[in-house]
MARRO-521042 format. One record per residue: y, z, x of N, C-alpha, C in turn. Coordinates in pm, whole numbers. Last residue first. Example, Ala and Ser with C-alpha at 12.3 -4.5 7.8 and 13.67 -1.06 7.14 Angstrom:
2
{n_py->-225 n_pz->708 n_px->1285 ca_py->-106 ca_pz->714 ca_px->1367 c_py->3 c_pz->787 c_px->1290};
{n_py->-569 n_pz->780 n_px->1319 ca_py->-450 ca_pz->780 ca_px->1230 c_py->-330 c_pz->780 c_px->1320};
END
This chain:
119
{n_py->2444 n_pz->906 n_px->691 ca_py->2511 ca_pz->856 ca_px->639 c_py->2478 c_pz->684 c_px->697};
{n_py->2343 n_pz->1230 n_px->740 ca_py->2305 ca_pz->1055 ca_px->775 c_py->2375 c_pz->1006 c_px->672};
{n_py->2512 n_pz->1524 n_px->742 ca_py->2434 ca_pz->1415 ca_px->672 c_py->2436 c_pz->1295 c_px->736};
{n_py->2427 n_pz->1785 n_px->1024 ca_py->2532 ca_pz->1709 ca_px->975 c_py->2431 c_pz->1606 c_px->830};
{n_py->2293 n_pz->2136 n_px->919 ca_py->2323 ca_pz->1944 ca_px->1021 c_py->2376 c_pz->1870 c_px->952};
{n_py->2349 n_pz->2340 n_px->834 ca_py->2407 ca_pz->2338 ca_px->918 c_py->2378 c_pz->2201 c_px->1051};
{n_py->2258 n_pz->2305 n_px->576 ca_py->2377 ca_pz->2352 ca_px->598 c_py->2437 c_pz->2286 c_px->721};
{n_py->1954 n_pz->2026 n_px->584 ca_py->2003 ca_pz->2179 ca_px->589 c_py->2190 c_pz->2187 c_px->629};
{n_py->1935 n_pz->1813 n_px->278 ca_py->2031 ca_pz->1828 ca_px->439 c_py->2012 c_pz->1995 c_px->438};
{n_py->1670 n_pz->1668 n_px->87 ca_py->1832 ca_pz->1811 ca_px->110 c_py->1827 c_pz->1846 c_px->281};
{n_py->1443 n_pz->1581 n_px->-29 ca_py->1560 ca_pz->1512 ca_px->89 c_py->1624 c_pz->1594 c_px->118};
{n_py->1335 n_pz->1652 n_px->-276 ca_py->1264 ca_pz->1724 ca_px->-143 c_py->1326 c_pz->1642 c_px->-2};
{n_py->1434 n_pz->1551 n_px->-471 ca_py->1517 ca_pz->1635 ca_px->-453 c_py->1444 c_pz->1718 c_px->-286};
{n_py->1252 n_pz->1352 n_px->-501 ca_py->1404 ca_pz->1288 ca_px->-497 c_py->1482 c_pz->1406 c_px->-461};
{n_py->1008 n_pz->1426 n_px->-515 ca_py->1005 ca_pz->1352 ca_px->-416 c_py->1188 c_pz->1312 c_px->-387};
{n_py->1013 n_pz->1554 n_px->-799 ca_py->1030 ca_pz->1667 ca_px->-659 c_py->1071 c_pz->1536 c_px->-531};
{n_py->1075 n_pz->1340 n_px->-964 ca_py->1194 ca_pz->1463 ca_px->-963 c_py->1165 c_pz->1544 c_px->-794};
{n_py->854 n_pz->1267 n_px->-915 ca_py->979 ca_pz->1197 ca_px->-872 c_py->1094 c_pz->1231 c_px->-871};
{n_py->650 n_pz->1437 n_px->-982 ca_py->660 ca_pz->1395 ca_px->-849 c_py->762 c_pz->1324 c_px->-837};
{n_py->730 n_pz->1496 n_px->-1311 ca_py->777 ca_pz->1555 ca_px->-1194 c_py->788 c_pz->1491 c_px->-1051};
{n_py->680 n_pz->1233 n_px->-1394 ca_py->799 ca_pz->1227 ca_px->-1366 c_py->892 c_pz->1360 c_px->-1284};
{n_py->395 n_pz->1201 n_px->-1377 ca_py->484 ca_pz->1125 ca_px->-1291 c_py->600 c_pz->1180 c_px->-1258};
{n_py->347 n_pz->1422 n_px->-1556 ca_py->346 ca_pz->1409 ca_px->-1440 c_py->389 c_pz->1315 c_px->-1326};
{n_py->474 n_pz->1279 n_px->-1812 ca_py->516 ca_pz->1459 ca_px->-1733 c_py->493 c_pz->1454 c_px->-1562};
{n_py->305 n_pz->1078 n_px->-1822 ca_py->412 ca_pz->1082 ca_px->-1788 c_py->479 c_pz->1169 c_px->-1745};
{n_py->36 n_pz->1277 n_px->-1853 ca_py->39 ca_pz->1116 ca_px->-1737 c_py->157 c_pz->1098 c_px->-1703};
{n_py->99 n_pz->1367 n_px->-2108 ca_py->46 ca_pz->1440 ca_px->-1956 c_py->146 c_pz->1350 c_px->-1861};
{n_py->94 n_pz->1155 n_px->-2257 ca_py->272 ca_pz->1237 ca_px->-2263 c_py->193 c_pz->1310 c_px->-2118};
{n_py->-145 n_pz->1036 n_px->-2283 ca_py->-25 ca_pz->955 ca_px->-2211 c_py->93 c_pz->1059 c_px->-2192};
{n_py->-266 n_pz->1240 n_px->-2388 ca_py->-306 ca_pz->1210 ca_px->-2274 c_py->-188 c_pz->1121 c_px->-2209};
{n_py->-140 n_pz->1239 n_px->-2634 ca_py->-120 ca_pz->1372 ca_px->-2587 c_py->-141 c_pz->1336 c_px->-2407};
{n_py->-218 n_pz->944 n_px->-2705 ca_py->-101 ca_pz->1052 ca_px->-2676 c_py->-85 c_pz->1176 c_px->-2598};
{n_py->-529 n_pz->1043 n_px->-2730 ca_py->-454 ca_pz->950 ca_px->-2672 c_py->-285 c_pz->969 c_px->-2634};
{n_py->-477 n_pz->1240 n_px->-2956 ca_py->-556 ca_pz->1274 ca_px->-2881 c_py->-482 c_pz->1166 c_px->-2683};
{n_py->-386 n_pz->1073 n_px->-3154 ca_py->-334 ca_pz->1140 ca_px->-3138 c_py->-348 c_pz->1219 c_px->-3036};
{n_py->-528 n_pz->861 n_px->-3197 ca_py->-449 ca_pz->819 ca_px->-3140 c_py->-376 c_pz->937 c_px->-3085};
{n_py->-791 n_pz->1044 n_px->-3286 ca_py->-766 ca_pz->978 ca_px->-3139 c_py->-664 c_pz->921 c_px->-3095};
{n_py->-670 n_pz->1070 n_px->-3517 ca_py->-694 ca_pz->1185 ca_px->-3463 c_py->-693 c_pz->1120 c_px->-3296};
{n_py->-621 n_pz->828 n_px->-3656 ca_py->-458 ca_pz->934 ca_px->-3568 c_py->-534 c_pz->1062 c_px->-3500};
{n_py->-869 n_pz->764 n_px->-3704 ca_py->-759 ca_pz->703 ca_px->-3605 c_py->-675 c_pz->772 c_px->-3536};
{n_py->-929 n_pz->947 n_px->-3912 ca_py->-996 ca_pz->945 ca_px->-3730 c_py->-948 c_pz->899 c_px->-3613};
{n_py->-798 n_pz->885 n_px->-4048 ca_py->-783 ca_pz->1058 ca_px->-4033 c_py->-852 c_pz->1024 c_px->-3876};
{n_py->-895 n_pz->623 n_px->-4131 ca_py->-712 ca_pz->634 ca_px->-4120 c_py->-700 c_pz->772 c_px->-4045};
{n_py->-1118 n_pz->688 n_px->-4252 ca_py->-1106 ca_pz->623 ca_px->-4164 c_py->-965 c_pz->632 c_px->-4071};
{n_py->-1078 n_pz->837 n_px->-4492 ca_py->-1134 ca_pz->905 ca_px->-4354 c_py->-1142 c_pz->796 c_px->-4254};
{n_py->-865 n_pz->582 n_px->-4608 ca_py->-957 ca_pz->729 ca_px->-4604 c_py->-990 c_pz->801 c_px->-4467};
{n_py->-756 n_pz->354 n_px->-4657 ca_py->-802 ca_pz->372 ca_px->-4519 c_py->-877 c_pz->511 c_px->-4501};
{n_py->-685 n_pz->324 n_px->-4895 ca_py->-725 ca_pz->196 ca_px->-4832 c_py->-804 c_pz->217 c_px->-4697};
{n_py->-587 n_pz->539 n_px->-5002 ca_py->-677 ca_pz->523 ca_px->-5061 c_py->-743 c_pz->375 c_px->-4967};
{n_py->-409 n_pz->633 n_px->-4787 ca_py->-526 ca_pz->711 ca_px->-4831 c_py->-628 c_pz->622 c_px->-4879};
{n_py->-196 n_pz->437 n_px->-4850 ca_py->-292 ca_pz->419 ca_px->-4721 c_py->-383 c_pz->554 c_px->-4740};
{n_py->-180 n_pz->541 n_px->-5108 ca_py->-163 ca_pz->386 ca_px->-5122 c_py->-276 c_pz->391 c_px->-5017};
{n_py->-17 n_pz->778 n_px->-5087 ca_py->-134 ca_pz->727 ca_px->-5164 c_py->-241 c_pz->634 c_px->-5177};
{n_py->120 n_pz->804 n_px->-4741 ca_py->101 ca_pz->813 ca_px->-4865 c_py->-9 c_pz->761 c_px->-4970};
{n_py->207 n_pz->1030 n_px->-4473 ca_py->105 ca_pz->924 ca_px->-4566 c_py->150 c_pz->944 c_px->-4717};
{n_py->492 n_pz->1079 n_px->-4310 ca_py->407 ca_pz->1115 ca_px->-4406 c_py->332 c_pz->1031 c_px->-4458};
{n_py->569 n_pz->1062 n_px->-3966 ca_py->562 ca_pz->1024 ca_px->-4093 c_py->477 c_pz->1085 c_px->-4230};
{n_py->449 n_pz->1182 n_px->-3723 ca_py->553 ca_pz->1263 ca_px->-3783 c_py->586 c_pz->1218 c_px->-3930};
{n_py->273 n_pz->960 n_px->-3603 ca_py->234 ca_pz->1108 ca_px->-3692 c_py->337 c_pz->1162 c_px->-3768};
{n_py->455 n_pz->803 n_px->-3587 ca_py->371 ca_pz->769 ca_px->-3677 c_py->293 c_pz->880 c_px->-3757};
{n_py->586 n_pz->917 n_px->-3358 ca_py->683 ca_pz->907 ca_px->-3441 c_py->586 c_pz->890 c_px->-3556};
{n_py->340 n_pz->940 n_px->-3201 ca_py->428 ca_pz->1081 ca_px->-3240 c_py->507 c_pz->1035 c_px->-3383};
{n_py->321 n_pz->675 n_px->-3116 ca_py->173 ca_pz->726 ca_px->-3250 c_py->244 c_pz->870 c_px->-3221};
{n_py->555 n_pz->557 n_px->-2989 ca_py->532 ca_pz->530 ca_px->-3135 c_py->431 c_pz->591 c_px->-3237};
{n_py->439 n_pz->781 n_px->-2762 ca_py->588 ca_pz->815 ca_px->-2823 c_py->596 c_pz->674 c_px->-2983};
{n_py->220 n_pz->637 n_px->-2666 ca_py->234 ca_pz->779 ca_px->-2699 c_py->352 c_pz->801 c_px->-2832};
{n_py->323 n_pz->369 n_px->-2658 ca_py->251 ca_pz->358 ca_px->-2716 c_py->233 c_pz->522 c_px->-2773};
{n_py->481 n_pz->455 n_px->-2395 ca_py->552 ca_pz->390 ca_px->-2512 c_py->480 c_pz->388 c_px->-2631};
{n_py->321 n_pz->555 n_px->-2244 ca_py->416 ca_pz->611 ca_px->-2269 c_py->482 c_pz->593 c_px->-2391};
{n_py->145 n_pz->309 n_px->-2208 ca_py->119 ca_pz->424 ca_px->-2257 c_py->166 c_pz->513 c_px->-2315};
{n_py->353 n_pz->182 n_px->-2065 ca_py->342 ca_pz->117 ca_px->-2180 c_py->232 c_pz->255 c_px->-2262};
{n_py->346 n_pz->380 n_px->-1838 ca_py->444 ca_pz->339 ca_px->-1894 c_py->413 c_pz->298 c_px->-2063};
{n_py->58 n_pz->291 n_px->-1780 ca_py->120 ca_pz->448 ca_px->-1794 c_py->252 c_pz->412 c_px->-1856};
{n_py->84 n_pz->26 n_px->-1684 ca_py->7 ca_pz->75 ca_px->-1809 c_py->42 c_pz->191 c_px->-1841};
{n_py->272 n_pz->18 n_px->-1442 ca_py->271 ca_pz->-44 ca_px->-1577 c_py->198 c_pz->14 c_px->-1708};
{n_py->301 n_pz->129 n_px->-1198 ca_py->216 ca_pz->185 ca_px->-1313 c_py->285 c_pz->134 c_px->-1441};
{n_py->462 n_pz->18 n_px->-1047 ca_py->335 ca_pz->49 ca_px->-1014 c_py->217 c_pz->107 c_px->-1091};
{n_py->725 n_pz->49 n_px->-1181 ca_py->650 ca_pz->-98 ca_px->-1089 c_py->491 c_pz->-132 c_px->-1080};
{n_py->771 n_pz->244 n_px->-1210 ca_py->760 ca_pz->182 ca_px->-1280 c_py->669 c_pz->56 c_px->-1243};
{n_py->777 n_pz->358 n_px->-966 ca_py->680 ca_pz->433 ca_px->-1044 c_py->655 c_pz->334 c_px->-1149};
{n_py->974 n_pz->242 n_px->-853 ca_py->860 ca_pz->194 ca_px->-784 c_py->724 c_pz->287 c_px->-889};
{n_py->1196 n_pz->356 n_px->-998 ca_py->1122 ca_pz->205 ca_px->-1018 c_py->998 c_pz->160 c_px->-974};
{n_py->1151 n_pz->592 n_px->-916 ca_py->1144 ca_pz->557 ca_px->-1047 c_py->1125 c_pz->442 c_px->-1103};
{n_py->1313 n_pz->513 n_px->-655 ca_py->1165 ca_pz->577 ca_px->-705 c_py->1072 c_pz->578 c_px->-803};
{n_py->1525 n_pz->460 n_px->-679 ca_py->1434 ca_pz->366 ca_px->-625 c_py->1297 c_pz->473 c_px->-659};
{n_py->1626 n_pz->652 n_px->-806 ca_py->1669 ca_pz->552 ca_px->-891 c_py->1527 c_pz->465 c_px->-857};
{n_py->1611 n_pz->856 n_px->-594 ca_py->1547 ca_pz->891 ca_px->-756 c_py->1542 c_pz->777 c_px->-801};
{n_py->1803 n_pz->736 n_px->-421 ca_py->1643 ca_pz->765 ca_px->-350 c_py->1564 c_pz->791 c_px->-478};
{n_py->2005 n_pz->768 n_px->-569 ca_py->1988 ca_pz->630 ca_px->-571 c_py->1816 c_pz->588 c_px->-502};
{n_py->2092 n_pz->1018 n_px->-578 ca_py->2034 ca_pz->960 ca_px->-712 c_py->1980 c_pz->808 c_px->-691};
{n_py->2102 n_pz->1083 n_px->-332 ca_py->1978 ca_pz->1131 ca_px->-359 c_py->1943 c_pz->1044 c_px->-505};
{n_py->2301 n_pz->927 n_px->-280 ca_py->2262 ca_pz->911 ca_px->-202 c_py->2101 c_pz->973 c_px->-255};
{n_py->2510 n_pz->1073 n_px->-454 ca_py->2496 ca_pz->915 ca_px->-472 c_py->2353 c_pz->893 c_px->-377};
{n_py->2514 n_pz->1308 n_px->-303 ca_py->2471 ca_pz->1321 ca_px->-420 c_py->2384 c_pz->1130 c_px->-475};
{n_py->2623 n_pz->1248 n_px->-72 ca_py->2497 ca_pz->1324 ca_px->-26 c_py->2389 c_pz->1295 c_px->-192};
{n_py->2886 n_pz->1226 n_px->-124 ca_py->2798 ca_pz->1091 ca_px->-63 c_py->2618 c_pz->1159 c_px->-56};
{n_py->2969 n_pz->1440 n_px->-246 ca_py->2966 ca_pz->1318 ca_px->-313 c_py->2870 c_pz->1233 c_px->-263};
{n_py->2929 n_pz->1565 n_px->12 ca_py->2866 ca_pz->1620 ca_px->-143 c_py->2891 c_pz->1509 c_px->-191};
{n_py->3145 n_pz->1471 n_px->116 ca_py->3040 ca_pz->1489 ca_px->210 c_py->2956 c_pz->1489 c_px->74};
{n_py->3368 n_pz->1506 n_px->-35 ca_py->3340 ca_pz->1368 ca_px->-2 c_py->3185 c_pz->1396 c_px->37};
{n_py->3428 n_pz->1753 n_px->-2 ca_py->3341 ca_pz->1720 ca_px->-132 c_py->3320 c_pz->1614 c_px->-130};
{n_py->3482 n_pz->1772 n_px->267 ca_py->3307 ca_pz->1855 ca_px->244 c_py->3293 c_pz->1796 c_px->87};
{n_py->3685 n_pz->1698 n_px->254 ca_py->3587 ca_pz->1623 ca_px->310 c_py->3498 c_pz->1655 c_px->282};
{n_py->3850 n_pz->1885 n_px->95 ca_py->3834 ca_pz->1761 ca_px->46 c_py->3686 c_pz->1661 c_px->137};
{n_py->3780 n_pz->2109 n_px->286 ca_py->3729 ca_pz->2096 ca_px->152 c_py->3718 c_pz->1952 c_px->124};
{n_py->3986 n_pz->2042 n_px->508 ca_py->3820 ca_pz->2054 ca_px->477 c_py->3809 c_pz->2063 c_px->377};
{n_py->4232 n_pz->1984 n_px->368 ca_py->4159 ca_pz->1871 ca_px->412 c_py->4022 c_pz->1900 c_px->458};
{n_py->4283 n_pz->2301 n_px->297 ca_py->4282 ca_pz->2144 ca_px->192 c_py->4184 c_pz->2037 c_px->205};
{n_py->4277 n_pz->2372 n_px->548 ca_py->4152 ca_pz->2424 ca_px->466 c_py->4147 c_pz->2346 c_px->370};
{n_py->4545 n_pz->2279 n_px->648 ca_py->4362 ca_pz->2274 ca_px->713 c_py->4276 c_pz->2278 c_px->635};
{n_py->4698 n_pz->2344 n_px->460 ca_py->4684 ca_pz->2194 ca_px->452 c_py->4545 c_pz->2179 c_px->529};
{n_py->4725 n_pz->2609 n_px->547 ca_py->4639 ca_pz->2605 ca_px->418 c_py->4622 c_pz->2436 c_px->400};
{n_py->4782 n_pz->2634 n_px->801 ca_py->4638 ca_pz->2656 ca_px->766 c_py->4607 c_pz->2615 c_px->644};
{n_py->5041 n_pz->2543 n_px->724 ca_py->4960 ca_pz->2480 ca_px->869 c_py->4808 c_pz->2473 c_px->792};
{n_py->5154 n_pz->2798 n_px->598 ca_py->5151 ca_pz->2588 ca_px->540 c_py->5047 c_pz->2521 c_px->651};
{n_py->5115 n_pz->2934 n_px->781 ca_py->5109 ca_pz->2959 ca_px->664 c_py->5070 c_pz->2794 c_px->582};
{n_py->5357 n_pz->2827 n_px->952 ca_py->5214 ca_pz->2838 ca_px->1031 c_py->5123 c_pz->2870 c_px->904};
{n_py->5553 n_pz->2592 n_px->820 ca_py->5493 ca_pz->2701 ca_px->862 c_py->5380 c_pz->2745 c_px->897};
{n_py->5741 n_pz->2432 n_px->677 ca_py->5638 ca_pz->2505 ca_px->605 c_py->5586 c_pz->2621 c_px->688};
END
């Protein structure tokens, strides 16, 4: 092959390592996100279930009333979703915000260029 063939099997086998390197670097940040996210979970139960509770009084708003619960629940029924709705809005915050600090806390690991990765 040749001095030609020499270098380019060099530069093959770096690369291939450097994407090993990237591979392991990657597994390595999703799994620092993974544990994180649990410990968010872990730790904030109610925010969570908030979460959950947010995201069923969206889907509830998004429904349409009808005749029936007008006439049974009137202005009563209008006050509810107003605070549930209100409520929500406060749980979708709460979660936004968690879920940045765990987005930043998982991506604020990054190896500079030029040191090696812990492995």
């Amino acid at each position: 092959m040749g001095e030609f063939g020499d270098r380019t099997g060099q530069r093959i086998g770096r690369a291939e390592e450097q994407m090993r390197e990237y591979a392991g670097r990657a597994r390595n940040e999703m799994r620092n996100a993974e544990h994180y996210v649990e410990g968010v979970i872990r730790d904030n139960p109610i925010g969570i279930a908030a979460a959950a509770f947010a995201a069923g009084t969206a889907l509830a708003l998004a429904l349409p009333h009808t005749q029936k619960e007008d006439q049974w629940m009137g202005q009563a029924r209008d006050r509810l979703m107003e605070r549930a709705g209100e409520a929500a809005n406060t749980a979708v915050d709460k979660v936004q915000e968690a879920a940045t600090q765990a987005v930043e806390k998982a991506g604020g690991g990054e190896t500079p260029k030029n040191e090696a990765p812990q492995r």
